[in-house]
C-alpha positions in Angstrom: 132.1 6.6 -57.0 134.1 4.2 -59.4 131.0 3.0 -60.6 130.0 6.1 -61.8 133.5 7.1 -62.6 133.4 4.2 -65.3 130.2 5.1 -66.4 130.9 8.5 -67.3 134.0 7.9 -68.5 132.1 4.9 -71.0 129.6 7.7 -72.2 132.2 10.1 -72.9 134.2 7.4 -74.8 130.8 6.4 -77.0 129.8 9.8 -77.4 133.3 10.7 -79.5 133.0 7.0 -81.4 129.2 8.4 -82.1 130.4 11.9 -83.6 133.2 9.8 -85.9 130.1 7.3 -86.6 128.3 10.3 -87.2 130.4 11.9 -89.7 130.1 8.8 -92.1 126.2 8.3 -91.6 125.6 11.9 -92.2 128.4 12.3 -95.6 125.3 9.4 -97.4 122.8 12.1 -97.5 122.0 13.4 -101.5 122.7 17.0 -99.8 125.8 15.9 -98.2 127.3 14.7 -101.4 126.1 17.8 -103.8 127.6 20.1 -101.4 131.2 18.2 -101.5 131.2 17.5 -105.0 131.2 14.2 -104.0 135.0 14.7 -102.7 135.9 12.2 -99.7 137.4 14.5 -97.4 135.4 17.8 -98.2 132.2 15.3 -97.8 133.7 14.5 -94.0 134.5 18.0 -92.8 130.9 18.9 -93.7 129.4 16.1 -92.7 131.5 16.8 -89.3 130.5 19.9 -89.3 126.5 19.5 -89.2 127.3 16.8 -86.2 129.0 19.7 -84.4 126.3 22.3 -85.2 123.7 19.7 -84.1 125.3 19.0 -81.2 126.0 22.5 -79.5 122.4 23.6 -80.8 121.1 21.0 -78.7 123.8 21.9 -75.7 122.8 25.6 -75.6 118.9 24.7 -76.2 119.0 22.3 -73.3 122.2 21.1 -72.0 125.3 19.3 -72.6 124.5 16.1 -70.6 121.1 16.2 -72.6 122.9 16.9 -75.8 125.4 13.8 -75.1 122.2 11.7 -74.6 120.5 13.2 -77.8 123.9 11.9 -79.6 123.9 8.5 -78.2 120.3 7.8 -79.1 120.9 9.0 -82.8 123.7 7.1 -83.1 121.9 3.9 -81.9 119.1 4.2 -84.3 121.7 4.9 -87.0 123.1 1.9 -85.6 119.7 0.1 -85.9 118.4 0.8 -89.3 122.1 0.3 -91.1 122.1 -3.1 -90.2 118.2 -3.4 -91.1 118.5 -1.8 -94.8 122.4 -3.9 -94.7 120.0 -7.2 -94.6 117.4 -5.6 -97.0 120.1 -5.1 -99.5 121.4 -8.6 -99.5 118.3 -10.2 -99.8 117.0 -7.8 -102.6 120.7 -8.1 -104.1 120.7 -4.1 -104.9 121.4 -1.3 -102.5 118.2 1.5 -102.2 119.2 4.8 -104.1 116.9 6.5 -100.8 119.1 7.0 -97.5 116.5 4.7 -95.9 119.1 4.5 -92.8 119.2 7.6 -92.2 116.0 9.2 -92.3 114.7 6.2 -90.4 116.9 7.3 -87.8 116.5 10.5 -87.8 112.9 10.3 -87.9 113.0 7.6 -84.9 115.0 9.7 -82.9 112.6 12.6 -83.0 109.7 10.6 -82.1 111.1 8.3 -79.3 112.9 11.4 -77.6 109.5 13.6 -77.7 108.3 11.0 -76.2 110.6 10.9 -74.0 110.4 14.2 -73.2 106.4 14.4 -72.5 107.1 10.8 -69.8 110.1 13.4 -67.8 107.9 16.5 -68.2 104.4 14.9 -67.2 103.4 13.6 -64.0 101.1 10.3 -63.4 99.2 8.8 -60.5 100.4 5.9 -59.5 98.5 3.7 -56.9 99.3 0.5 -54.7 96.8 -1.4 -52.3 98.8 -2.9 -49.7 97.4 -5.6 -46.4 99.1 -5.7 -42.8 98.1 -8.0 -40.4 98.7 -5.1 -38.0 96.2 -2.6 -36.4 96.8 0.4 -37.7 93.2 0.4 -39.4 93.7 2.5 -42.9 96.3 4.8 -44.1 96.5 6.8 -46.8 100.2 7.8 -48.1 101.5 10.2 -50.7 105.1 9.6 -51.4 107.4 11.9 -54.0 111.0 11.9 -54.5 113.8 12.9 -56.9 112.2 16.5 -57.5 115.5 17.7 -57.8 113.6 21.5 -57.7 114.4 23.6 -60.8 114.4 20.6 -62.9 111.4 20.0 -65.1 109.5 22.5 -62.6 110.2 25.4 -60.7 109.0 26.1 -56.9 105.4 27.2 -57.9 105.1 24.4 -60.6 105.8 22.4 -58.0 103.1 23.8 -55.7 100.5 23.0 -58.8 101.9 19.5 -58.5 100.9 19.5 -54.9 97.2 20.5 -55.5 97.2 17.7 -57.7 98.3 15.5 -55.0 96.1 16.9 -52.1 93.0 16.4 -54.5 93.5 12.6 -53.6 92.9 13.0 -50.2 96.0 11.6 -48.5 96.3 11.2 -44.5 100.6 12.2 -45.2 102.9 13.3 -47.9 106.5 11.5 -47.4 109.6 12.4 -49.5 112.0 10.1 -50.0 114.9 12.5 -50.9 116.3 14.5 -53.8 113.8 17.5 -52.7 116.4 19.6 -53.8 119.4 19.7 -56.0 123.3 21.6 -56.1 121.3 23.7 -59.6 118.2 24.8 -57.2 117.8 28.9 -56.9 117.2 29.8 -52.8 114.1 31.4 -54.2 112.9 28.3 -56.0 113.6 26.2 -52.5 111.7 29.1 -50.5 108.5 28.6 -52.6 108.1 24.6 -52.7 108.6 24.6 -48.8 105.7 27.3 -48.5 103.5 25.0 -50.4 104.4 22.1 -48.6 103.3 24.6 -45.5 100.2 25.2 -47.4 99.0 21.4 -47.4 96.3 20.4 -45.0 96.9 16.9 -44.4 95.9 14.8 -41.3 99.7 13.6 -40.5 101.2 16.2 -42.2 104.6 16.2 -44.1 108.0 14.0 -43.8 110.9 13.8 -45.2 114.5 12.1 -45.2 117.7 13.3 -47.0 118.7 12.1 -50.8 122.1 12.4 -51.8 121.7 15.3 -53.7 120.0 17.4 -51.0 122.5 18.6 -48.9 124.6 18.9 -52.2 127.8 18.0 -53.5 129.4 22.0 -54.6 130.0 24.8 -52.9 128.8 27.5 -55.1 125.0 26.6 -54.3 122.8 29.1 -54.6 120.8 27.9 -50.9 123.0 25.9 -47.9 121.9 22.9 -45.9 121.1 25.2 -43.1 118.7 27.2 -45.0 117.3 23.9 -46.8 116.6 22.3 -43.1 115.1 25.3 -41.6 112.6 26.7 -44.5 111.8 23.0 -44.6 111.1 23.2 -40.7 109.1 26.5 -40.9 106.8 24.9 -43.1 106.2 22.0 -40.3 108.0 19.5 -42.3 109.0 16.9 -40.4 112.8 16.0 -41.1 114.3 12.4 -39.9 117.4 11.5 -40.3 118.4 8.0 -38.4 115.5 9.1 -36.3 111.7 8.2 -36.0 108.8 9.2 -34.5 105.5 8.0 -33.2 102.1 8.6 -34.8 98.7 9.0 -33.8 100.1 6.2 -31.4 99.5 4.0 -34.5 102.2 4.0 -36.6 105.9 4.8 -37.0 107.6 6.9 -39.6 111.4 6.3 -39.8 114.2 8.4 -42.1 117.5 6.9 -42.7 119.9 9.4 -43.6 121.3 8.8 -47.1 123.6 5.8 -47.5 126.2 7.8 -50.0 126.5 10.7 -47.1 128.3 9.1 -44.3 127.8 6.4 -41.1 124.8 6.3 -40.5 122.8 3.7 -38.0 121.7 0.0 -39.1 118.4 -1.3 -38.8 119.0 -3.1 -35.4 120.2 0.4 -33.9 117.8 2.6 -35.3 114.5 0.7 -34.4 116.2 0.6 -30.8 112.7 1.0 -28.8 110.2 0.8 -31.4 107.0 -1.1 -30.5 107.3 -3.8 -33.0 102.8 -4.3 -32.8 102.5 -1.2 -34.4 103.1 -0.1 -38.3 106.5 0.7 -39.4 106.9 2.3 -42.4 110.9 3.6 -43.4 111.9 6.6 -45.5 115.2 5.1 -47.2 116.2 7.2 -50.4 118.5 4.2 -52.2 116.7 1.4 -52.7 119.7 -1.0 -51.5 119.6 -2.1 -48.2 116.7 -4.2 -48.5 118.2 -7.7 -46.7 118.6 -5.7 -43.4 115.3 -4.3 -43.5 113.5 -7.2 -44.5 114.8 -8.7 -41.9 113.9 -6.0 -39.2 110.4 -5.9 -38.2 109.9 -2.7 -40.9 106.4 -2.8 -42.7 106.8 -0.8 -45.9 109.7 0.7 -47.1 109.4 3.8 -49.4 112.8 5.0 -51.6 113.3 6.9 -54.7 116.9 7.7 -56.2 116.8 5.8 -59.1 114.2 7.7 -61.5 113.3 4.2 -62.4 116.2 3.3 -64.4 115.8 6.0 -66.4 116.3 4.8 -69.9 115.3 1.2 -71.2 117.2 -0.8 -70.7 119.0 0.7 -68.2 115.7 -0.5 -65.9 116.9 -3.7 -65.4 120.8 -2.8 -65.4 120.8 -1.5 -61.7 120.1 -4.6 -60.3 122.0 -7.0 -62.0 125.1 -4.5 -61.5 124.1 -4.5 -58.2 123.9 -0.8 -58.0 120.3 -1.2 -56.3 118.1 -3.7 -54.9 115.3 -2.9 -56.9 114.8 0.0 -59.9 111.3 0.5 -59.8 107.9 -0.5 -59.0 106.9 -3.2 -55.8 108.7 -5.9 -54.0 107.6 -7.7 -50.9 110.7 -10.0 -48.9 110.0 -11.5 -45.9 106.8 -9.4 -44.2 108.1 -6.0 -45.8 106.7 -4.4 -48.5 108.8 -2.2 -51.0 108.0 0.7 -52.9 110.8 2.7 -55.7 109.3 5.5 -57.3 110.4 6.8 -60.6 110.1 10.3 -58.9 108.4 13.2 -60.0 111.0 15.1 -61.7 114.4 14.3 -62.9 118.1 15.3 -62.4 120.2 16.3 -65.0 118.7 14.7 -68.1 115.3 15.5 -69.8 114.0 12.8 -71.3 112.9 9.1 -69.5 111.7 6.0 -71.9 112.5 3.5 -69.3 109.7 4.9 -67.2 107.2 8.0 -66.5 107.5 10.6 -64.1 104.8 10.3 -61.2 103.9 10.7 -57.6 102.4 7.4 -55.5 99.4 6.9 -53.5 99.9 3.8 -51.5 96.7 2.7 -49.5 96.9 0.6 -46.2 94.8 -1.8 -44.8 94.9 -3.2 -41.5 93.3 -4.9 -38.9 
């Protein structure tokens, strides 16, 4: 929690630098200055006061978190293109009598955060063909995460999702956490766990707990007792430090969520497993990857991390060693692992970093 403690509290520190920055950017338009009579101070409080509208038009359109973020990416672009036109002008030895900064930003902004948008709101196929040595002939595996229902999609937007998925033909559908989130309506919850009753799927459905699912607030509009058992009805099949045999020819295993408590090591929870047979782990952090690299796990499957979200945030999770991995493939040792961006998001709306998606990993054994 200090992590994020010092990450919130750096955002909340750049977002009031931004609105000061703001206030100066904004006071060089030609409108700016014809509406202050090109007075200093009456050129600030108007300039201030077109950050402020634009800022809680944003907040009550979207959200508050979203409207920090829209902020902070303005402000970077302004950022950008006043050191740009700053070189310009030196070299051409005159200043332009065009705001070139500023609509260059502006116009930037717009684009890169519809963009933005369309990767969070959109949802992409994403495949991996993976080997084993072991006998478990060929598997077929759907894997979502980071739903966070209510999101970018409501219950029955996320039973179209699931057509979409079930069109590909996959043996199972695992979720890696985050089904659900502290913001999800009971009836929103009711609906995706009917159409994950719905699916006709040779293995059927699993699942393992994120940190959001159980949630963090009282004042939810569901409880985890209700979560587990509509989940249940619906012949999902919920592990938590727990595993189960399949088709006698694999294993599925769900560690419960690192940021929720004790929960078992690797040793411990593979207590009894027959190590010939396929392994595959539901983990929803991607960062315990030593221990199961060194356990005889197969393929580990996590989410959590909505692939780093923004660029360049992709990288920063692993060198500040908040995960082991942000996204994509890894293989360590004789275990493969897979971190999905997820198919939704949390909080914020918009991902450049990285695309929304579900993942269809194919097996092939012996």
């Amino acid at each position: 929690m200090g992590m994020w403690a010092l990450i919130f509290g750096s955002v909340i520190v750049a977002a009031c630098l931004g609105i000061a920055y703001l206030t100066l950017c904004i006071g060089r338009f030609s409108a700016i200055k014809k509406l202050s009579g090109e007075n200093k101070w009456r050129k600030r409080i108007i300039s201030l006061g077109v950050t402020a509208a634009g800022f809680a038009v944003a907040a009550l359109a979207i959200s508050v978190v979203n409207a920090v973020m829209i902020l902070l990416h303005v402000v970077i672009f302004f950022l950008i293109f006043g050191l740009l036109i700053r070189i310009i002008n030196k070299v051409r030895g005159k200043e332009f009598k065009i705001n070139y900064q500023g609509w260059l930003a502006l116009i930037t902004s717009a684009v890169y955060l519809s963009v933005g948008w369309y990767l969070c709101h959109n949802v992409w196929q994403t495949d991996y063909e993976l080997t084993t040595d072991k006998n478990v002939g060929t598997l077929k595996i759907a894997l979502i995460a980071d739903s966070h229902m209510g999101t970018t999609f409501d219950g029955k937007g996320f039973e179209e999702h699931l057509k979409t998925i079930e069109k590909q033909s996959p043996d199972m559908l695992v979720i890696a956490g985050d089904f659900v989130d502290d913001s999800t309506r009971s009836q929103d919850l009711i609906d995706a766990c009917n159409a994950l009753g719905k699916l006709d799927l040779k293995y059927g459905v699993w699942y393992c707990y994120g940190n959001h699912d159980e949630g963090y607030y009282k004042n939810k509009d569901y409880t985890p007792q209700q979560l587990e058992k509509s989940l249940k009805d619906n012949g999902v099949h919920i592990l938590a430090d727990s595993y189960e045999l399949v088709d006698n020819r694999f294993y599925v295993v769900g560690r419960k969520d690192k940021s929720r408590g004790e929960r078992k090591d690797m040793d411990d929870l593979l207590k009894g497993v027959d190590t010939d047979k396929y392994i595959i782990v539901l983990d929803h952090e991607p960062n315990d990857y030593k221990a199961e690299a060194d356990s005889p796990t197969d393929l580990v499957l996590s989410g959590h991390t909505h692939g780093g979200q923004f660029f360049p945030v992709t990288h920063l999770g692993v060198l500040m060693s908040m995960n082991d991995k942000t996204y994509g493939y890894e293989r360590r040792e004789s275990t493969d692992f897979i971190v999905t961006s997820g198919i939704s998001d949390w909080e914020i709306k918009f991902k450049t970093g990285t695309k929304s998606e579900y993942v269809i990993v194919n097996i092939k054994g012996d």
